[in-house]
DODO-243641 format. One record per residue (C-alpha): residue number from 1; residue in three letters; y, z, x negated. Coordinates in steps of 0.2 Angstrom, whole numbers. Example, Ala and Ser with C-alpha at 12.3 -4.5 7.8 and 13.67 -1.06 7.14 Angstrom:
residues 2
1 ALA -22 39 -62;
2 SER -5 36 -68;
***
This chain:
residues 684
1 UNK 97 -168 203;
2 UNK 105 -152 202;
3 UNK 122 -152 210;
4 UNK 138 -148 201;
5 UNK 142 -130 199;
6 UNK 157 -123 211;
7 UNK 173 -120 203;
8 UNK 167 -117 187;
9 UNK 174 -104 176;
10 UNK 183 -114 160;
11 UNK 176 -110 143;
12 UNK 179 -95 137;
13 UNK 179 -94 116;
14 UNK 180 -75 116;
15 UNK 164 -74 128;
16 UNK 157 -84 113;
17 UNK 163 -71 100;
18 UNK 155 -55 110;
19 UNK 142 -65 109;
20 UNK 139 -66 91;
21 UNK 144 -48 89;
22 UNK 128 -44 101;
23 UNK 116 -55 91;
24 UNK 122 -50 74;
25 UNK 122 -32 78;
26 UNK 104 -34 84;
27 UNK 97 -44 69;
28 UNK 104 -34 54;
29 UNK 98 -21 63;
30 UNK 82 -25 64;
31 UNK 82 -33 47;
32 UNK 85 -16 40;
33 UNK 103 -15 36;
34 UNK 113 3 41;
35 UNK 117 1 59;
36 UNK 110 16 67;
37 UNK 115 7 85;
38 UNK 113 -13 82;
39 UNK 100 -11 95;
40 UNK 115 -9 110;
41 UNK 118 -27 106;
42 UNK 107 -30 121;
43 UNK 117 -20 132;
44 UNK 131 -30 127;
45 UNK 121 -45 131;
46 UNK 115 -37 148;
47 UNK 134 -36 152;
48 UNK 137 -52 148;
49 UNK 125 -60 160;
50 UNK 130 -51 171;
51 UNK 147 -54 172;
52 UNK 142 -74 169;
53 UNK 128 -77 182;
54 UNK 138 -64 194;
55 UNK 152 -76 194;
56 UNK 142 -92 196;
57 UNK 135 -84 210;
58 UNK 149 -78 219;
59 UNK 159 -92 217;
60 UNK 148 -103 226;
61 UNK 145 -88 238;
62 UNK 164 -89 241;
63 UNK 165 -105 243;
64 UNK 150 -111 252;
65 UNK 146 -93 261;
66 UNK 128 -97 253;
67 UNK 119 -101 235;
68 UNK 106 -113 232;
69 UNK 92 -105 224;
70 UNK 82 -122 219;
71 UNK 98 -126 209;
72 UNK 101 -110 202;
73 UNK 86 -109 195;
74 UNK 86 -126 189;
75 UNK 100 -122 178;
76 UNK 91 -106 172;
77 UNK 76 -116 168;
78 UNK 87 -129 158;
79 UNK 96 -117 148;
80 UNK 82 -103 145;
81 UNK 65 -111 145;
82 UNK 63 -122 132;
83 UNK 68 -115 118;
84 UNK 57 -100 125;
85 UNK 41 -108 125;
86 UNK 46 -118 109;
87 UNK 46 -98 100;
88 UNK 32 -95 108;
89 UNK 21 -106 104;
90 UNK 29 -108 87;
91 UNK 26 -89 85;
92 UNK 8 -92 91;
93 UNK 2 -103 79;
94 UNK 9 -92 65;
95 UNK 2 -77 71;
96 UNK -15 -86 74;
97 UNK -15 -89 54;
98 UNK -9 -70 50;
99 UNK -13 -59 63;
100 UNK -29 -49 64;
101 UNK -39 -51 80;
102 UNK -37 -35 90;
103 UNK -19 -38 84;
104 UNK -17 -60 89;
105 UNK -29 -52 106;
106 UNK -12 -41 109;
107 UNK -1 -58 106;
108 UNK -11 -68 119;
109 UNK -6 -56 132;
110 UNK 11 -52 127;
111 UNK 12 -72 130;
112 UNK 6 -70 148;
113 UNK 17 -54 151;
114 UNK 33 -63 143;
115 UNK 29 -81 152;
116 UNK 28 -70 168;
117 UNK 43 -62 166;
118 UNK 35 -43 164;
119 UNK 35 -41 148;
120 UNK 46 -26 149;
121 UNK 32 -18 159;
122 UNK 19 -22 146;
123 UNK 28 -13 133;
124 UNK 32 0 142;
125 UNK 11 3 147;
126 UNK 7 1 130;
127 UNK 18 16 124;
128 UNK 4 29 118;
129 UNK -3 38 104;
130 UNK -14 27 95;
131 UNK -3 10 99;
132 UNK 3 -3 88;
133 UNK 19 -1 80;
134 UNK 33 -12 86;
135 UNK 35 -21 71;
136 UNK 16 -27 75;
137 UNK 24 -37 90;
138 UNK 30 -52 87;
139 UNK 36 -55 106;
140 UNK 39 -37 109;
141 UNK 61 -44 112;
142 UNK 54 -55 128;
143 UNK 56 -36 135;
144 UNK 76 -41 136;
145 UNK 73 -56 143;
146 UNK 60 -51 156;
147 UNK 73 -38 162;
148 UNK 88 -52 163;
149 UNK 73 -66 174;
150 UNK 71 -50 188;
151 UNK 89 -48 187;
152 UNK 89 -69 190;
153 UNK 77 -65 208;
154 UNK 86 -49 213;
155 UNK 103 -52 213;
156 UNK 101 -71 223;
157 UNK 90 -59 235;
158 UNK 103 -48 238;
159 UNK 117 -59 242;
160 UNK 105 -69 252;
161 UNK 100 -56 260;
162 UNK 118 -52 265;
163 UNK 126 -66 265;
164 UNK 137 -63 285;
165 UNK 143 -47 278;
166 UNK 152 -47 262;
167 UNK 160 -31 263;
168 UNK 142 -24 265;
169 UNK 136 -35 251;
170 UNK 153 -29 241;
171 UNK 145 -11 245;
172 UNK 126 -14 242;
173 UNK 131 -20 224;
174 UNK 142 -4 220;
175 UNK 130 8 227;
176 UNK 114 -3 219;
177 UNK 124 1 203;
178 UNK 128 19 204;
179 UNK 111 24 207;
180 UNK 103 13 194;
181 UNK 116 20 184;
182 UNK 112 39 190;
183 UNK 94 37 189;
184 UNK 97 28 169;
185 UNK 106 47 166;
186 UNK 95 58 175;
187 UNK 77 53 169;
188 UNK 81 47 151;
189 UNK 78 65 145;
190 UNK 63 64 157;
191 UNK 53 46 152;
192 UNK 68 38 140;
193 UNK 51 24 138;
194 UNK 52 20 156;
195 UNK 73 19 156;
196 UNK 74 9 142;
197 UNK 62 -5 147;
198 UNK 62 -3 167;
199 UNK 72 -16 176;
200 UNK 78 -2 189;
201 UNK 86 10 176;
202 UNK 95 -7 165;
203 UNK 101 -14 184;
204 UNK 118 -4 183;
205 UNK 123 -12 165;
206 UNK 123 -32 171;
207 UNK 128 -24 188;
208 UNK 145 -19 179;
209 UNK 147 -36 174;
210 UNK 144 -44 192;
211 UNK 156 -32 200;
212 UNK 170 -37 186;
213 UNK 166 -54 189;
214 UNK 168 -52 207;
215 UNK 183 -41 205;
216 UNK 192 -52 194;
217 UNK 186 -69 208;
218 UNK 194 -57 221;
219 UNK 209 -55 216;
220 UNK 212 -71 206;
221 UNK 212 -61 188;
222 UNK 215 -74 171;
223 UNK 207 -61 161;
224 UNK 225 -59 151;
225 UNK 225 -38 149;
226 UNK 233 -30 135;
227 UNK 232 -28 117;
228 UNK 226 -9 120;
229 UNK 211 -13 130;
230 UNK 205 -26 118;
231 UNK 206 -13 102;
232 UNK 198 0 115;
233 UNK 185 -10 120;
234 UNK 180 -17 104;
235 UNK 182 1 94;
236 UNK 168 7 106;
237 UNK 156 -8 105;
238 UNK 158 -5 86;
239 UNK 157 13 87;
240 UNK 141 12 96;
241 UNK 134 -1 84;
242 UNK 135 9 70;
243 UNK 135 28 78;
244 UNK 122 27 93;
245 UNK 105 34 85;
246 UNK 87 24 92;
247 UNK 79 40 101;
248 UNK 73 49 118;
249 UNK 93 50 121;
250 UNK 96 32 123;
251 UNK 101 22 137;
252 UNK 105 37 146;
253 UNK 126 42 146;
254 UNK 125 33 127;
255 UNK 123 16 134;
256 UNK 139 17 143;
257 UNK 150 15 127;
258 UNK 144 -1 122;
259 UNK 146 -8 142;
260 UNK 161 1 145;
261 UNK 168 -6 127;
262 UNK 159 -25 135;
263 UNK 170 -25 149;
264 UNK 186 -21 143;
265 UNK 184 -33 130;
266 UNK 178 -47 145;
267 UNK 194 -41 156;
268 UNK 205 -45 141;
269 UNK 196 -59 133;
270 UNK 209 -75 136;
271 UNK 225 -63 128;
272 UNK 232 -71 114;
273 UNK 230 -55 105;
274 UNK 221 -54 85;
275 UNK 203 -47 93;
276 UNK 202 -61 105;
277 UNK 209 -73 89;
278 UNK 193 -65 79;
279 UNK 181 -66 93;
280 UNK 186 -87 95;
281 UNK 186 -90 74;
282 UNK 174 -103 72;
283 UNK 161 -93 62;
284 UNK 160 -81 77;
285 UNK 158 -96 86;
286 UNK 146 -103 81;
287 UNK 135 -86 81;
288 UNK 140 -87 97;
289 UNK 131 -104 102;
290 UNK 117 -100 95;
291 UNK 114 -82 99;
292 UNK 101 -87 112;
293 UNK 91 -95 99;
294 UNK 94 -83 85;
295 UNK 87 -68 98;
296 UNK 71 -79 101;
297 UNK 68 -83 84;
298 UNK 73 -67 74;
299 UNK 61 -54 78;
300 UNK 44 -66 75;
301 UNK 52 -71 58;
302 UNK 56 -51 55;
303 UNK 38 -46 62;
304 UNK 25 -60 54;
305 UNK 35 -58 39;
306 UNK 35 -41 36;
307 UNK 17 -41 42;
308 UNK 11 -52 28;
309 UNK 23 -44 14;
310 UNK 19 -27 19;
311 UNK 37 -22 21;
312 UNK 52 -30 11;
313 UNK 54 -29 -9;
314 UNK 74 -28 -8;
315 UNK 88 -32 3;
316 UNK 90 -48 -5;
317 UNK 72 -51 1;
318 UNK 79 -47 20;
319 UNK 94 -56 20;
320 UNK 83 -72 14;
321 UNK 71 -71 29;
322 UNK 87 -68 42;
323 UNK 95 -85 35;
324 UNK 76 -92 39;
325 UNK 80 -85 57;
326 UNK 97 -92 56;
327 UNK 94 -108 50;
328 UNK 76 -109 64;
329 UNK 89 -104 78;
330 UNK 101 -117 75;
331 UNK 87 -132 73;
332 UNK 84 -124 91;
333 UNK 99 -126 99;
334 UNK 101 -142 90;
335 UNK 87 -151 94;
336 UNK 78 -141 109;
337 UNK 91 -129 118;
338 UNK 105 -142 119;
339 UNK 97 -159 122;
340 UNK 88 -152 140;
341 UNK 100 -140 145;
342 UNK 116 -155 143;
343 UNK 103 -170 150;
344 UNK 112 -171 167;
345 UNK 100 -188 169;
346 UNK 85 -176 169;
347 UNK 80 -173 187;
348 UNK 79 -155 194;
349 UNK 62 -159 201;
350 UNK 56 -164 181;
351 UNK 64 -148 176;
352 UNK 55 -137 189;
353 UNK 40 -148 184;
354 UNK 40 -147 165;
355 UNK 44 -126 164;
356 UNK 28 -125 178;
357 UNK 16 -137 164;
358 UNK 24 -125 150;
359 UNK 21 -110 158;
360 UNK 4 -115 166;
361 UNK -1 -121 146;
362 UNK 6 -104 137;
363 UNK -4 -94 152;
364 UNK -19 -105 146;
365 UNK -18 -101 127;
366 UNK -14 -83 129;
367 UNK -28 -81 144;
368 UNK -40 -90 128;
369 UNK -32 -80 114;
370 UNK -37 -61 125;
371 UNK -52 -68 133;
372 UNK -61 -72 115;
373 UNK -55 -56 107;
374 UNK -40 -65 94;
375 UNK -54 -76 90;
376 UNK -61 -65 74;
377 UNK -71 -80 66;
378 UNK -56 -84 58;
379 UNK -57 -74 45;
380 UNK -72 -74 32;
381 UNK -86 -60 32;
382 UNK -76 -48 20;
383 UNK -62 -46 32;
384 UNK -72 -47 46;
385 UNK -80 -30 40;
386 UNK -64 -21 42;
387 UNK -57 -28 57;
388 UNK -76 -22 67;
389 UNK -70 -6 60;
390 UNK -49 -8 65;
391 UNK -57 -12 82;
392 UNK -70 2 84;
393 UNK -59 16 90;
394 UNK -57 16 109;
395 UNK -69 26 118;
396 UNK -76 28 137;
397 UNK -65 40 144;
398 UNK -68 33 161;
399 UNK -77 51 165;
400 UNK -63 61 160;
401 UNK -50 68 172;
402 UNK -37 80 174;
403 UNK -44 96 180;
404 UNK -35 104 197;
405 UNK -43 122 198;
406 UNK -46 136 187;
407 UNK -49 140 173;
408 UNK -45 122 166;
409 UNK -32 118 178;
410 UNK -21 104 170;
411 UNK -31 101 154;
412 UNK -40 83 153;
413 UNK -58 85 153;
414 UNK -72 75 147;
415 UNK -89 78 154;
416 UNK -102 70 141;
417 UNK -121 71 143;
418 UNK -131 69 160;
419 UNK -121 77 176;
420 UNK -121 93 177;
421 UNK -113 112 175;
422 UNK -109 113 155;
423 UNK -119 120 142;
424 UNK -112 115 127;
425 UNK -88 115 127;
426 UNK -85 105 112;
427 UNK -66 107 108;
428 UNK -55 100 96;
429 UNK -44 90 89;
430 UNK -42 68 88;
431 UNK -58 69 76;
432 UNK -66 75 93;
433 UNK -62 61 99;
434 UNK -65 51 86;
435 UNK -84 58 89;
436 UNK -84 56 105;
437 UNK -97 41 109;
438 UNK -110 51 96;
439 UNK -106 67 105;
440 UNK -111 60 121;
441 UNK -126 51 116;
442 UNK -135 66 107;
443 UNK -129 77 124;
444 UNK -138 63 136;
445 UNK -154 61 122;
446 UNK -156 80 124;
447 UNK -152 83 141;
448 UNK -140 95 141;
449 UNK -122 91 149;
450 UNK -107 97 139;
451 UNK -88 96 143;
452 UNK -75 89 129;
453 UNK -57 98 129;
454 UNK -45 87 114;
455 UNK -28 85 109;
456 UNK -21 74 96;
457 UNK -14 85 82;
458 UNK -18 103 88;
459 UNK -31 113 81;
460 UNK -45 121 90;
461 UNK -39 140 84;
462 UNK -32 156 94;
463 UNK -14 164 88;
464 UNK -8 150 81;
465 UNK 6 138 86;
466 UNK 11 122 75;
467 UNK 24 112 73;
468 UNK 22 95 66;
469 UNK 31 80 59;
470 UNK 24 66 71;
471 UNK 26 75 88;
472 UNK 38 83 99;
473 UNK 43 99 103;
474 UNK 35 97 120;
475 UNK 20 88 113;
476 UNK 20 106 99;
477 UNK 23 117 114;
478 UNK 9 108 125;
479 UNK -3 111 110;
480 UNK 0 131 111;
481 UNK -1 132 131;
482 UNK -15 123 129;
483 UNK -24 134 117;
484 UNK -19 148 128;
485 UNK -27 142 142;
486 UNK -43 138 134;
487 UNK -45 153 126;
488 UNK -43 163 144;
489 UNK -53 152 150;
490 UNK -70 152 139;
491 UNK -73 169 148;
492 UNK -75 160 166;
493 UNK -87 147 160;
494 UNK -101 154 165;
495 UNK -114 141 161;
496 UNK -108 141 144;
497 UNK -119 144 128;
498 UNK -112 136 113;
499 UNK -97 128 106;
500 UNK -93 116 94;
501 UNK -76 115 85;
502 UNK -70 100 78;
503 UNK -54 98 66;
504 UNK -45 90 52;
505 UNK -46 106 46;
506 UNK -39 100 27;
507 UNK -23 94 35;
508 UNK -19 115 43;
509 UNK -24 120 27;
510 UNK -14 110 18;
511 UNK 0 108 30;
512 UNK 3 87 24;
513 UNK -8 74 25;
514 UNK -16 64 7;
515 UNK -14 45 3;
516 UNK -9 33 16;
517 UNK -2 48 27;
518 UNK 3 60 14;
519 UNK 19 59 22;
520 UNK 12 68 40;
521 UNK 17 87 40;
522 UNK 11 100 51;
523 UNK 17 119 49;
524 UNK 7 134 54;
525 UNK 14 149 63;
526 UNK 10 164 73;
527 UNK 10 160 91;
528 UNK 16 176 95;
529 UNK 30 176 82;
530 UNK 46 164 82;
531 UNK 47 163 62;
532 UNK 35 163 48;
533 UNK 28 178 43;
534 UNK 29 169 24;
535 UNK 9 168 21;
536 UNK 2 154 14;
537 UNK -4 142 29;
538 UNK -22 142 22;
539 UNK -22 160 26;
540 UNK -16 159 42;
541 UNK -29 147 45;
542 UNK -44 157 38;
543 UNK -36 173 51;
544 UNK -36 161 63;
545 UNK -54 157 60;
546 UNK -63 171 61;
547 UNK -52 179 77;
548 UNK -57 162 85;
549 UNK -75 166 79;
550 UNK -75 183 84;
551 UNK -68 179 102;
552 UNK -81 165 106;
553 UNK -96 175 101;
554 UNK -91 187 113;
555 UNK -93 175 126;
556 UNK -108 163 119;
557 UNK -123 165 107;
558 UNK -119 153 97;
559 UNK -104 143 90;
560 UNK -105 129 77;
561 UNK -91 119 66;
562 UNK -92 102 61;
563 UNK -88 101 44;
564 UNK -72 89 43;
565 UNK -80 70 33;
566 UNK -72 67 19;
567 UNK -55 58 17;
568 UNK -54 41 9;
569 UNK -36 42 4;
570 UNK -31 25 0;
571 UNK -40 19 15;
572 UNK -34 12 32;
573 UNK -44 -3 40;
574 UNK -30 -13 50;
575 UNK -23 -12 30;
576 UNK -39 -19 21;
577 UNK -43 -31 37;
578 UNK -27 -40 31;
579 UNK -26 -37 11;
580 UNK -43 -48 13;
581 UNK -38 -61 26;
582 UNK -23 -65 18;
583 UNK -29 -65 -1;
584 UNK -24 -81 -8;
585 UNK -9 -80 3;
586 UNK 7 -87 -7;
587 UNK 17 -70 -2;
588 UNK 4 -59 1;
589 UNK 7 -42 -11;
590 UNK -7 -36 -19;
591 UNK -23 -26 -13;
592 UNK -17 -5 -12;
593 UNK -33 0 0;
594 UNK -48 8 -7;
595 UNK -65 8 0;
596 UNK -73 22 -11;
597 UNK -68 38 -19;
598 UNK -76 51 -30;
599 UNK -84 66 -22;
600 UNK -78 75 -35;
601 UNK -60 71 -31;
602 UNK -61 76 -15;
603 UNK -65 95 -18;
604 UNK -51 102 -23;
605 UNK -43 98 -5;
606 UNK -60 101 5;
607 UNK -62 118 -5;
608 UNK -48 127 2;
609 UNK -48 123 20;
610 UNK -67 126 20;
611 UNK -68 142 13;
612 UNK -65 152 29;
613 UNK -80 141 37;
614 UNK -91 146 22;
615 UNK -87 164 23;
616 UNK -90 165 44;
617 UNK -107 153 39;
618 UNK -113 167 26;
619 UNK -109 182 38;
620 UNK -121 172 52;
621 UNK -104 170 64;
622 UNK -106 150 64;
623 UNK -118 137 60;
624 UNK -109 121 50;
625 UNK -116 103 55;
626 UNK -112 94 35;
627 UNK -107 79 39;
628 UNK -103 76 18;
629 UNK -121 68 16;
630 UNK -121 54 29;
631 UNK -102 48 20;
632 UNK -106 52 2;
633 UNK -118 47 -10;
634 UNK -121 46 -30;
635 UNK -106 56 -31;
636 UNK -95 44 -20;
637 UNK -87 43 -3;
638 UNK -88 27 6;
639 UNK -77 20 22;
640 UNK -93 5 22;
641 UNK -110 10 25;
642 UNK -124 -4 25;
643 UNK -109 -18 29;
644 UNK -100 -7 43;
645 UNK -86 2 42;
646 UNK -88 19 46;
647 UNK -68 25 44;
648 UNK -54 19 55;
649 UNK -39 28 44;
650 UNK -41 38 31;
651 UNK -48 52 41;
652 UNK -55 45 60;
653 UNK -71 40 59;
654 UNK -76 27 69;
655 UNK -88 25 86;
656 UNK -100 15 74;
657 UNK -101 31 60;
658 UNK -100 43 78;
659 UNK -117 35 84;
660 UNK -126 34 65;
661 UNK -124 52 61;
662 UNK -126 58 80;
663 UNK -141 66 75;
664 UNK -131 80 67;
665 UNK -128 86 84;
666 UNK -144 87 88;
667 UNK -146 107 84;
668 UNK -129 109 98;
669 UNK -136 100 112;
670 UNK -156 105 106;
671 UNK -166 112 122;
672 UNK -162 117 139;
673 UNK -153 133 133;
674 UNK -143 140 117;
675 UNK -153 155 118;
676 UNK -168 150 115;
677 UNK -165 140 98;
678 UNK -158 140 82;
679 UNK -152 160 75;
680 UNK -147 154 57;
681 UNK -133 148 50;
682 UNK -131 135 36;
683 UNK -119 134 22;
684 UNK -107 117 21;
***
């Protein structure tokens, strides 16, 4: 049996109420209700635990001048691991009915990460351009909780570690939290993904709590205070609730005002003033109790519910689905949480026994769940067309590396076709990639190695620079060095004798997106000019055009432009995939995708950003590969071709469409050298 805990502190009602604040901030928050900064609930948690296991610890390290680890963790396990793996599997067998394969694939291993103890780490790998959105995670939270379990192993470690000096233990502590602290501040503006998840960069936050616990065990503090420091302490908790903006900036110096606020209202929390009175009414209370379970429960219940309804209806909707949360968190505590964590008959040795079996059997299941792909058979064939097409977008980029000498220095490169130096440089945009396993076949087929230069968003053009809605300044700024670079680099790649340019050019002519991301924006300018010189962007673009024409010809016989496939507006795979795996569902909103759309519909939009194209092709400058005919026919656009989807979004074609059509790049890659073939150009 565990032993009894050594000089316990008495309950604390306030720590309760701070509690609820936490939980509460987090949950409307996530529900969708106007607090910018509910997210720094978890920092006041991370205080919080800190402050409460710091105690524990030191307490028996005073008394004792050692801790039991065996019955430390014991009680961790009693208090933390049933109602975990009870969300977790609970989440599990929902998601198994809703989620999508690829999707419940990403579940199975998020349930090893979280059961590990490293989910944290898995969210913050997974950060990237085409990853899921967070609200497609239903145990993306287990990121908190994986940060306070390494906190559980390192700071037992530490005082273990030394345990004969305490003054040097005092000191490891405080210099353990100034440089997690320092390192939180410094490298947020650098990799705020990596501070924000990353045990190392959250330390100093439940650091701050351990050192007031052992601050306040020192010098024999009751935790009285004054008045002030309570109305300080909870105006800054408050204040960064409803101020602190989700962004690069954060944790950073923002995370300090919800922790500094934390632990001035913990050092004042048994004054009988009227925020400690609030914090102990027995609504906040009872929040309180339960906040454990409502964290667990509250994001799967936002996330699997918003998956199936497709976002909420109304307010009214939300708060219906958080009183679900509420009323699943306190049948948690009531009946899971509670009953283990209080069953002082229960033998440690069971405990230790019964997490190892649950953690052994959720291992099992999510080991299953990613080995057999999210088991797509559980969908019928109508379904299953679009999810082969959600899931057909990665590509072998095990070639590709980042070049370290001139001219490319610094750019990734992506060799395709047998080894070799490069005959054919296709550059581009994400619809290069997008082509990319067709690109590579037709270049081994013919013989003839090639080199692939991409970048999500940028187009393949000289003298212009753009600014767009879904990326950064430094991802818009990387875009024009790149460019730069390539364009003084074409000259020095001697083997060269043709290019291929590949873009999405209706979205630079246009400057927005159509359909499902009509809402994207990209703006043209000048590079060499800061504002906009007020011509109409598809101008710019056809300028553009014909000097990048004009300068590649210079340097190779031939270049050639893929005509950009048409958009299906109103399409998007992941989208169909689940409007037909969940028709008949109770809640499920009615179909929005659409499969098809009329040619003629599409040529207002495809006219414009292909005229510059047309008037190079008529001139002889280019040669355009027509990809319209392999997409369209009888006068409409299809994302399904012969029962396979073809389209990933409404403008990425997939790797199944890439290898049908491949033969369009046959006259690129045709013959041992450019010079040889092909003198014609062809009109889109």
């Amino acid at each position: 049996m565990s032993g009894p805990p050594i000089s316990p502190m008495p309950y604390r009602g306030d720590i309760d109420g701070l509690r609820a604040v936490a939980v509460v901030s987090v949950v409307l928050y996530h529900f969708g209700f106007p607090l910018q900064g509910g997210f720094v609930g978890v920092d006041v948690f991370f205080v919080i635990s800190g402050f409460l296991i710091g105690g524990i610890l030191w307490r028996e390290y005073d008394a004792t001048g050692r801790i039991r680890l065996k019955h430390f963790y014991i009680r961790r396990f009693r208090r933390l691991a049933p109602a975990f793996f009870a969300m977790v599997l609970g989440a599990g067998a929902v998601a198994w009915a809703l989620l999508l394969p690829f999707e419940f694939r990403e579940y199975g291993k998020a349930a090893i990460a979280s059961t590990l103890y490293l989910s944290n780490v898995l969210f913050f790998r997974q950060a990237g351009y085409f990853d899921t959105v967070s609200e497609e995670k239903p145990l993306l939270h287990t990121w908190s909780l994986a940060v306070e379990e390494q906190f559980y192993v390192f700071l037992p470690l530490v005082i273990l570690l030394l345990a004969r000096w305490r003054w040097g233990l005092i000191g490891a502590l405080v210099a353990a939290w100034a440089l997690s602290l320092a390192a939180c501040i410094a490298l947020t503006p650098v990799s705020p993904t990596a501070t924000f998840y990353l045990f190392p960069f959250r330390a100093w936050e439940m650091l701050s709590g351990v050192l007031l616990a052992i601050w306040g065990h020192e010098t024999n503090r009751r935790w009285r205070g004054n008045v002030f420091l309570s109305w300080l302490g909870l105006l800054l908790v408050l204040a960064s609730v409803v101020l602190i903006p989700a962004g690069p900036a954060f944790p950073g110096l923002l995370a300090v005002l919800p922790v500094a606020g934390t632990l001035l209202l913990l050092s004042s929390g048994t004054g009988g003033n009227p925020i400690n009175r609030l914090l102990t009414h027995p609504l906040a209370r009872f929040f309180g109790v339960i906040s454990y379970s409502l964290y667990l429960w509250h994001w799967p219940v936002y996330t699997l519910s918003t998956y199936l309804r497709d976002g909420y209806a109304n307010a009214g909707e939300a708060v219906a689905w958080m009183a679900l949360s509420v009323l699943l968190a306190w049948l948690s505590w009531r009946f899971i949480e509670n009953p283990v964590r209080y069953a002082r008959r229960l033998p440690g040795g069971v405990v230790l026994g019964g997490t190892a079996i649950a953690s052994a059997c959720v291992l099992a299941l999510g080991a299953y769940v990613y080995k057999a792909d999210g088991l797509p058979g559980r969908f019928g064939p109508e379904a299953r067309v679009h999810i082969a097409a959600s899931g057909d977008f990665l590509q072998d980029f095990s070639r590709c590396y980042i070049a370290d000498s001139l001219p490319l220095d610094g750019l990734e490169v992506c060799p395709i076709g047998p080894e070799g130096a490069p005959r054919v440089l296709v550059w581009g945009d994400s619809h290069t990639r997008a082509f990319k396993e067709g690109l590579d076949l037709a270049a081994h087929e013919a013989g003839v190695p090639g080199l692939i230069l991409w970048r999500a968003g940028c187009p393949p053009l000289f003298g212009i620079r753009k600014v767009e809605s879904t990326a950064t300044p430094a991802q818009d700024m990387a875009c024009t060095q790149a460019n730069l670079q390539i364009r003084q680099a074409i000259g020095r790649l001697d083997s060269l004798d043709r290019i291929l340019l590949i873009g999405r050019w209706s979205y630079y002519a246009s400057g927005q997106g159509v359909g499902r991301d009509a809402h994207n924006r990209i703006a043209l300018h000048p590079a060499d000019r800061p504002e906009s010189t007020g011509q109409a962007q598809a101008a710019l673009l056809s300028d553009a055009a014909a000097t990048t024409v004009a300068e590649l010809r210079q340097q190779v016989p031939q270049v050639f432009v893929l005509r950009q496939p048409p958009e299906i507006p109103r399409y998007d795979s992941r989208k169909a995939a689940r409007e037909a795996a969940h028709a008949g569902w109770p809640l499920a909103p009615a179909p929005e995708t659409e499969a098809e759309v009329p040619e003629a519909a599409l040529a207002p939009r495809a006219a414009i950003a292909e005229a510059p194209w047309a008037a190079l092709a008529e001139r002889g400058a280019i040669t355009v590969l027509d990809t319209w005919p392999r997409f369209c026919d009888g006068g409409t656009c299809r994302a399904v071709h012969d029962g396979t989807g073809q389209y990933f979004d409404n403008n990425h074609v997939t790797n199944a469409a890439a290898l049908r059509v491949r033969d369009l790049f046959a006259p690129v890659f045709r013959g041992p050298s450019a010079r040889a073939v092909l003198h014609g150009a062809s009109s889109p």
